[in-house]
Backbone as ProteinMPNN parsed JSONL, in Angstrom:
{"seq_chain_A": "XXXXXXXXXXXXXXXXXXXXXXXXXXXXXXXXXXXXXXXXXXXXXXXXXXXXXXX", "coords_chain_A": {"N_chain_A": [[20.883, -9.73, 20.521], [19.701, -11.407, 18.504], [16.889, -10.603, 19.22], [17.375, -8.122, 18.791], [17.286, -7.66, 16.543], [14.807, -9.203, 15.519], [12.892, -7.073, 16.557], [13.448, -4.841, 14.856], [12.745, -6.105, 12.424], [10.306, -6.609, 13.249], [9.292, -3.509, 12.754], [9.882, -2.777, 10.303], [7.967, -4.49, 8.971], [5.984, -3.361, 9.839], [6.001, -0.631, 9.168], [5.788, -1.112, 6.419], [3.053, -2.137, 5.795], [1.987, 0.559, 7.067], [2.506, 2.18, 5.01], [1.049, 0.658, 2.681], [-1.436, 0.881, 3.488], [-2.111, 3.394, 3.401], [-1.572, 3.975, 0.73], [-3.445, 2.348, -0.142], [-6.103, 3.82, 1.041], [-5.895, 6.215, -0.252], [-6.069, 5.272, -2.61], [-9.341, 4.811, -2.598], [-10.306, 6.552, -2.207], [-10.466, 8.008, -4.385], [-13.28, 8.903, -7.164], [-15.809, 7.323, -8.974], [-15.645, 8.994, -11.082], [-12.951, 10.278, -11.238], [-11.231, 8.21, -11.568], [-12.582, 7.358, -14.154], [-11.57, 9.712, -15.806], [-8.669, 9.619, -14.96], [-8.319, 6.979, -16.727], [-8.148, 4.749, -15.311], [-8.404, 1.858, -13.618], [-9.63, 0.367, -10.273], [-8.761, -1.779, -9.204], [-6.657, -3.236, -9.962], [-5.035, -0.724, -9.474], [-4.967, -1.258, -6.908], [-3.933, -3.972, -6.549], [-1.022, -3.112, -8.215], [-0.348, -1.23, -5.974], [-0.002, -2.98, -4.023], [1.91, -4.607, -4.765], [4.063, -2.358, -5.007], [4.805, -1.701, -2.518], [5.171, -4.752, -1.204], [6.972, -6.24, -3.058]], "CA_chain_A": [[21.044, -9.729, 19.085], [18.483, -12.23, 18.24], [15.589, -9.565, 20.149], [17.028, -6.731, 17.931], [16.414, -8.468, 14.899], [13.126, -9.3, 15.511], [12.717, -5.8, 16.773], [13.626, -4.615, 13.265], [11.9, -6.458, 11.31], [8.668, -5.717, 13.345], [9.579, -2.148, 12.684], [9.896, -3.162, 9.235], [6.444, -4.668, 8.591], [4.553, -2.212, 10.473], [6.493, 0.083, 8.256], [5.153, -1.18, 5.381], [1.443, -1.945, 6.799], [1.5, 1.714, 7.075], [2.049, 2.847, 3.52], [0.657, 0.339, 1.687], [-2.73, 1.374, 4.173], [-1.825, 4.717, 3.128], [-1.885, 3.848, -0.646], [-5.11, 2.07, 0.048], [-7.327, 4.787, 1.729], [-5.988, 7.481, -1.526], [-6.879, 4.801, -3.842], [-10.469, 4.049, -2.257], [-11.217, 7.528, -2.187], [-11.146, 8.265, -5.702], [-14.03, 8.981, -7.298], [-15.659, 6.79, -10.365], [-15.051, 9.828, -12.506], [-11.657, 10.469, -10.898], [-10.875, 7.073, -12.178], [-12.562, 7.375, -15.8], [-10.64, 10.957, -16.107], [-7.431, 9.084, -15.991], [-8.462, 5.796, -17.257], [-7.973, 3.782, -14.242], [-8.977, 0.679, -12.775], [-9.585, 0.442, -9.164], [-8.497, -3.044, -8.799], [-5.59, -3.041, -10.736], [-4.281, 0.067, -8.914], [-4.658, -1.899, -5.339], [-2.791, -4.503, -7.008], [0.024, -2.547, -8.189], [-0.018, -0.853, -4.528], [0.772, -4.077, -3.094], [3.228, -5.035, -5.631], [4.881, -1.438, -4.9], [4.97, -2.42, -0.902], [5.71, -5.918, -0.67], [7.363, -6.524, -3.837]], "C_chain_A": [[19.784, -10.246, 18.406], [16.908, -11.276, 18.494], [16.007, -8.089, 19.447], [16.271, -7.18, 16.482], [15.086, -8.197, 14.824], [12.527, -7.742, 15.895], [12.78, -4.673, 15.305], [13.06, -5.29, 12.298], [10.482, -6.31, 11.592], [8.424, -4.494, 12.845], [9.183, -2.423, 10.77], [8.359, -3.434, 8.111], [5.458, -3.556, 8.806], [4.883, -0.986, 9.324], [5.442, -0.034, 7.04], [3.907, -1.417, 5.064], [1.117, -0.698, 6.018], [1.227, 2.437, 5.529], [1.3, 1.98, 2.818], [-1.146, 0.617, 2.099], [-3.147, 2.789, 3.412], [-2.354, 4.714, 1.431], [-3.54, 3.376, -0.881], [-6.39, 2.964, -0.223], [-7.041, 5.964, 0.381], [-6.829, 6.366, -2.513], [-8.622, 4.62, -3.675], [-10.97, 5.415, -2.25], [-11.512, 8.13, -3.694], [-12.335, 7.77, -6.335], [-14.322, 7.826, -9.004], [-15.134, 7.897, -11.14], [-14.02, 10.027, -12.102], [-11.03, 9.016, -11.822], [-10.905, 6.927, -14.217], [-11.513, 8.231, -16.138], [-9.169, 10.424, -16.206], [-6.988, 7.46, -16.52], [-7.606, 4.767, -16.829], [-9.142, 2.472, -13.597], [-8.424, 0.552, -11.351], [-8.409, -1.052, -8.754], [-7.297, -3.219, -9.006], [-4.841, -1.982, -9.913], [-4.057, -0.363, -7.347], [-3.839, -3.025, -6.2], [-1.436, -4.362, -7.382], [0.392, -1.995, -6.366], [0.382, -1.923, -4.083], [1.988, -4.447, -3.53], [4.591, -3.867, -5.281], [5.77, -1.615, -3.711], [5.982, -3.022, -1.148], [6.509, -6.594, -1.603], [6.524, -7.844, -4.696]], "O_chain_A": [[18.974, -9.517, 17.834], [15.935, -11.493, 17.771], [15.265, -7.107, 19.476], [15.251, -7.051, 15.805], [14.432, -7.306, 14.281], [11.517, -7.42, 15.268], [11.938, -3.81, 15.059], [12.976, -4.753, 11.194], [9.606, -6.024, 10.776], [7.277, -4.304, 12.441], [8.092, -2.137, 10.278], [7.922, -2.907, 7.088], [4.52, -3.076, 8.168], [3.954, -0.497, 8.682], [4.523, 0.743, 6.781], [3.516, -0.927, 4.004], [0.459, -0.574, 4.985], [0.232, 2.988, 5.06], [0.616, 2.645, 2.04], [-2.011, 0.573, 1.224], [-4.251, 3.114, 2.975], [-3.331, 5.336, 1.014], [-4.457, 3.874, -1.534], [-7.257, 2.962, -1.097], [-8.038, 6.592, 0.027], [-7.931, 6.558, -3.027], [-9.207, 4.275, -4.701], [-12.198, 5.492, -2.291], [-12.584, 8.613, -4.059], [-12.631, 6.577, -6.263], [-13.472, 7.593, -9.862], [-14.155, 7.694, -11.858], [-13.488, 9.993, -13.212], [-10.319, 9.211, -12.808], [-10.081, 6.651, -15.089], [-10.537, 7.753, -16.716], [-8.478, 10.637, -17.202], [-5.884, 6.934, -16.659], [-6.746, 4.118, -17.425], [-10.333, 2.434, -13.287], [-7.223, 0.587, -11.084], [-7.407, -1.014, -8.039], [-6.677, -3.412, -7.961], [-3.754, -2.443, -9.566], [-3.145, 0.099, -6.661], [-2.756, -2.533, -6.516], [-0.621, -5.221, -7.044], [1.339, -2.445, -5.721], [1.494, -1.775, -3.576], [2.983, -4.595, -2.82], [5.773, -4.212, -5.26], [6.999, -1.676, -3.712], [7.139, -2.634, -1.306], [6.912, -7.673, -1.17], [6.983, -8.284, -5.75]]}, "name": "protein", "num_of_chains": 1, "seq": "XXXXXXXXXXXXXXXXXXXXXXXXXXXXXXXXXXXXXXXXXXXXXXXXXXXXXXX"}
């Protein structure tokens, strides 16, 4: 019981690792003008990404 748990909640993290990696690597590839065009901030949008994640 105790060894699923933990088995699930590794699952869990790695889970979320993955997308918020995922959100990462789109946000890091946009371009400055991709960014001006829809009047974005880089920083701010990795911030929200984490917030989306991990709450």
């Amino acid at each position: 019981m105790i060894f699923a748990n933990a088995v699930a909640v590794a699952k869990d993290a790695i889970a979320k690792r993955r997308r918020y990696n995922a959100l990462v690597a789109e946000i890091q590839s946009l371009t400055s003008r991709d960014l001006a065009d829809i009047n974005g901030n880089r920083s701010e949008m990795l911030y929200h990404a984490y917030r989306q994640v991990y709450g």
